[in-house]
DOMI-698085 format. One line per 4 residues: number of its first residue (from 0); their letters; for each residue x, y, z of C-alpha. Coordinates in steps of 0.25 Angstrom, whole numbers, plus 5000, padded with zeros to 4 digits. Each point is the difference from the previous one (the first is absolute). Layout:
N
NUM) a) X:Y:Z; ... $
//
This chain:
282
0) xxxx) 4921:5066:4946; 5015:4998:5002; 5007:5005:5012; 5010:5008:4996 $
4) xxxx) 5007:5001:5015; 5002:4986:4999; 5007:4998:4989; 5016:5003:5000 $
8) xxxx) 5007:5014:4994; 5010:4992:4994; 5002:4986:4994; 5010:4993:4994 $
12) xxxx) 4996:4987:4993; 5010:4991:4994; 5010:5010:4998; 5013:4998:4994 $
16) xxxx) 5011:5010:4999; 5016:4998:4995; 5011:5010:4998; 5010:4998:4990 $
20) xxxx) 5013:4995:5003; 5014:4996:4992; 4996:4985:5002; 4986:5002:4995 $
24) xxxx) 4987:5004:5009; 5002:5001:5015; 4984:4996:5006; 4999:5010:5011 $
28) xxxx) 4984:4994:5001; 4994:4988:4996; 4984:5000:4998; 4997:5005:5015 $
32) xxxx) 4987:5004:5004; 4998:5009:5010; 4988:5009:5006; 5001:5013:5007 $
36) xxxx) 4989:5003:5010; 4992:5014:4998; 5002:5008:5012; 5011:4993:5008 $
40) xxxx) 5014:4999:5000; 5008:4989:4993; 5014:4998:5002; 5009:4995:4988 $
44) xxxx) 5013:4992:5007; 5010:4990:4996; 5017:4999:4999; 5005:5012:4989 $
48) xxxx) 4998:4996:4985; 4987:4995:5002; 4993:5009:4992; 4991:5007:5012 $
52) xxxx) 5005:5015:4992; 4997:4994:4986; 4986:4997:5004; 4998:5015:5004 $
56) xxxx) 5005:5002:4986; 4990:4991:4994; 4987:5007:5008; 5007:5014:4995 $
60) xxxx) 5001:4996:4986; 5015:5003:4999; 5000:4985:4996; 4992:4991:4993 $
64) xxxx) 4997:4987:5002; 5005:4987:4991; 4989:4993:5003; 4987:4999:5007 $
68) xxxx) 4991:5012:5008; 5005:5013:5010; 4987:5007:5004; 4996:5014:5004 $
72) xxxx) 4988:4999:5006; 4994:4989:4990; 5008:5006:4987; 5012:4994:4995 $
76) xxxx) 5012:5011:5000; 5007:4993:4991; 4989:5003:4989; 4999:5013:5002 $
80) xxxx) 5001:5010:4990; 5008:5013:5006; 4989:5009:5003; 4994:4990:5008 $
84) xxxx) 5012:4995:5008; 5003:5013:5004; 4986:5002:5006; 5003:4986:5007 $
88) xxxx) 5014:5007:5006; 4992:5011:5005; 4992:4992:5008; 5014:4993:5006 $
92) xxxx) 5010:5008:5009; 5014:4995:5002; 5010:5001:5011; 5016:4998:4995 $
96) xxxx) 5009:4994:5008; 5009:5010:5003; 4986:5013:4998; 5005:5005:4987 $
100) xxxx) 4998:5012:5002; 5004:5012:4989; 5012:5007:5009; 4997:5014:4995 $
104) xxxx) 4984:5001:5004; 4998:5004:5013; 4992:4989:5010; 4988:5007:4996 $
108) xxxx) 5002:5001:4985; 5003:4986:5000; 4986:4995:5007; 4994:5011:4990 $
112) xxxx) 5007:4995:4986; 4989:4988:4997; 4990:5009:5003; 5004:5010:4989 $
116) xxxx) 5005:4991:4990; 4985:4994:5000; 4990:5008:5006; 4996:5013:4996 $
120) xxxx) 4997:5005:5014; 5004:5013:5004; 5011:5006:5010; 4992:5001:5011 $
124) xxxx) 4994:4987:5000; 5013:4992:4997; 5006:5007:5012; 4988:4997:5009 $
128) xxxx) 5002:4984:4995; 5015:5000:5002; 4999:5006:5014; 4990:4989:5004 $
132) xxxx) 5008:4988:4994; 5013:5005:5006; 4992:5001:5013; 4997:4986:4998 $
136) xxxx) 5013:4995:5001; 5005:5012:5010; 5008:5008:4990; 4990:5012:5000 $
140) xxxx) 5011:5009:5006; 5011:4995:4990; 4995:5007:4988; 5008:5009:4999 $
144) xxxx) 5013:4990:5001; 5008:4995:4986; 5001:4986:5002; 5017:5001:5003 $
148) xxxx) 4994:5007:5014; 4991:4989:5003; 5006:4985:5007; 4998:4986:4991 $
152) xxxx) 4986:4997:5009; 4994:5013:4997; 5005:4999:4986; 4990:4989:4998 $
156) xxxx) 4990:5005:5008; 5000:5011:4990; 4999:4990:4988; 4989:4992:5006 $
160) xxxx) 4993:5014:5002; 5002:5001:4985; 4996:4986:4998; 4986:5003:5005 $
164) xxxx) 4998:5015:4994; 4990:4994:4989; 4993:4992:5010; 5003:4986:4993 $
168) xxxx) 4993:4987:5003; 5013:4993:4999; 5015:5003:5008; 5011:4992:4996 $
172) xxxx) 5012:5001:5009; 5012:4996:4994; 5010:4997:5013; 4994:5011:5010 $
176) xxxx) 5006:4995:5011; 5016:5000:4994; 5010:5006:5008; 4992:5008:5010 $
180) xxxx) 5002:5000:5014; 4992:4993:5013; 4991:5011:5000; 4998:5006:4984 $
184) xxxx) 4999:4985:5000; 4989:4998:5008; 4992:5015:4997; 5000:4994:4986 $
188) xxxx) 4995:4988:5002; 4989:5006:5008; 4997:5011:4991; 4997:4987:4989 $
192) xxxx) 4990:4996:5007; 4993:5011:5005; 5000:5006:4986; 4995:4989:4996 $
196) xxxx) 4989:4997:5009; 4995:5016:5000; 4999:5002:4986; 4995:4985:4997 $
200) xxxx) 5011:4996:4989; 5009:4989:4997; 5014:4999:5002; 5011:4991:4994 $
204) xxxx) 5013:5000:5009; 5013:4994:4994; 5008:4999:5012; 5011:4990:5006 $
208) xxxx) 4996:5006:5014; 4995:4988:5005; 4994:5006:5016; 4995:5012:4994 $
212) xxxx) 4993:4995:4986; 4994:4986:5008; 4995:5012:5010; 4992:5008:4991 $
216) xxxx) 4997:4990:4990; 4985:4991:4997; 5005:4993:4989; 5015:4995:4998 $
220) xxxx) 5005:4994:4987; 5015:4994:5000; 5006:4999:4984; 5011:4990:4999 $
224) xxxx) 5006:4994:4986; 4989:5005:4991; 4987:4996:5008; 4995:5002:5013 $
228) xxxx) 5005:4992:5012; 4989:5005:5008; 4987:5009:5004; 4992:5005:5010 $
232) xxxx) 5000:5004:5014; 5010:5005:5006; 4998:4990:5008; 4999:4989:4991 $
236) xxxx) 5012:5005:4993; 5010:4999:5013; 4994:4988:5003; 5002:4992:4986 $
240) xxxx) 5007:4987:5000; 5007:5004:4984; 5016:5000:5003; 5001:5010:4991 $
244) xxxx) 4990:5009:5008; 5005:4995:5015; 5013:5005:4996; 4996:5012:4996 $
248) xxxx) 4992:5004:5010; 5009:4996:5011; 5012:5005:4991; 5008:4989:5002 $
252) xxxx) 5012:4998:4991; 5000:4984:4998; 4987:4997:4991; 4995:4999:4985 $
256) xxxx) 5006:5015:4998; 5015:4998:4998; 5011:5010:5003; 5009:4997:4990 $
260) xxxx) 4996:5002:4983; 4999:4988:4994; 5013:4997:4993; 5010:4990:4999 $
264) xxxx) 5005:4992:5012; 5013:5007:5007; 5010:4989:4995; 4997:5001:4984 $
268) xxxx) 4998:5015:5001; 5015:5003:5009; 5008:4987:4994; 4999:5004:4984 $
272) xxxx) 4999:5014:4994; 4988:5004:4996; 4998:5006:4987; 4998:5014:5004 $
276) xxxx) 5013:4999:5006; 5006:4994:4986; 4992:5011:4993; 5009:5011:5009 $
280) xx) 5014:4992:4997; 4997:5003:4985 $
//
């Protein structure tokens, strides 16, 4: 009999995924394979453009793969007929990066709105259920509050409320940590883990805080030029001998990640015109 705690929640194998672009397809990833534990955290790093966000779009089902696998729990999302990718989505919760939450719901309307919109519990049990998950994250006496009354780390303290409302099986956090301060930094961090841990899920955390992610992380994946530079601990991770990887992590700005886009060199682009200045002269 398999053991169904042993496999992974999610898998990606061979996946490939491009956007469109004026000069044909831009490859965002390239046949990666990836595996994301159940029940523990997995952090999703690497330099901006790397496609860490358009992987979360792949497990949701707002994309589709080109090629190969994205599972759910042994399914492929991208096979899925509607009915049955929306019973997967149910299963997911999802933290935005900057809470998303709807300005004109009060904190406690907002925690309540997944439950309405797909349960048929009634108001006395929706409100017991919002009460406990703003308690979770310490927002139980905020309820009241529309979200312009409440600062940017409560603000996604309430989203993160509403991320767990239908007690999913998988959290994807989209940047949670982005312009907090020290301590909303840290209580966010911490409340990651712990709601992790307590309610035995698994969580994917897209983040470029390097301290706070490596902290709370068992498994660190690093995306770089379409694949995966590197995997594992987060120990193992910091501790790679890949250039593009040591740079990263040690956020150097000399390595395989240049500053500048690639173009032409300084001398031809400032000595001749180029032809967009041509096209403005006519």
């Amino acid at each position: 009999m398999t053991d169904i705690s042993a496999s992974p929640l999610v898998e990606f194998k061979d996946v490939t995924f491009s956007y469109p672009g004026a000069s044909g397809e831009r490859v965002i990833l390239n046949k990666i394979t990836l595996s994301v534990p159940r029940g523990k955290v997995t952090a999703l790093m690497g330099a901006s453009g790397g496609g860490k966000t358009t992987v979360l779009r792949l497990i949701g089902g707002q994309q589709t793969a080109g090629q190969g696998k994205v599972l759910f729990d042994g399914k492929n999302i991208g096979s899925m007929r509607q009915p049955e990718l929306y019973a997967a989505r149910r299963r997911m919760g999802m933290l935005f990066q900057f809470g998303a939450l709807f300005t004109d719901l009060s904190v406690f309307d907002n925690v309540a709105f997944p439950l309405r919109e797909h349960t048929s519990l009634n108001d006395e049990l929706i409100r017991d259920i919002v009460l406990m998950k703003l308690n979770a994250v310490g927002l139980r006496g905020a309820r009241h509050l529309m979200p312009s009354e409440i600062s940017g780390g409560m603000a996604r303290r309430v989203a993160l409320a509403r991320a767990i409302a239908l007690d999913p099986e998988l959290i994807m956090y989209d940047e949670p940590f982005a312009g907090l301060d020290p301590i909303s930094l840290g209580t966010a961090a911490q409340l990651i883990r712990q709601l992790n841990d307590t309610l035995g899920i698994t969580s994917m955390v897209v983040s470029h805080d390097l301290e706070e992610t490596f902290r709370i992380a068992d498994k660190v994946i690093i995306l770089a030029n379409g694949g995966i530079a590197a995997q594992g601990t987060p120990d193992e991770v910091r501790h790679s001998s890949d250039p593009l990887v040591h740079q990263f992590v040690n956020a150097l700005s000399e390595g395989p990640v240049k500053f500048h886009y690639p173009g032409a060199d300084v001398a031809t682009d400032f000595g001749n015109p180029s032809p967009d200045k041509k096209a403005n002269r006519s």
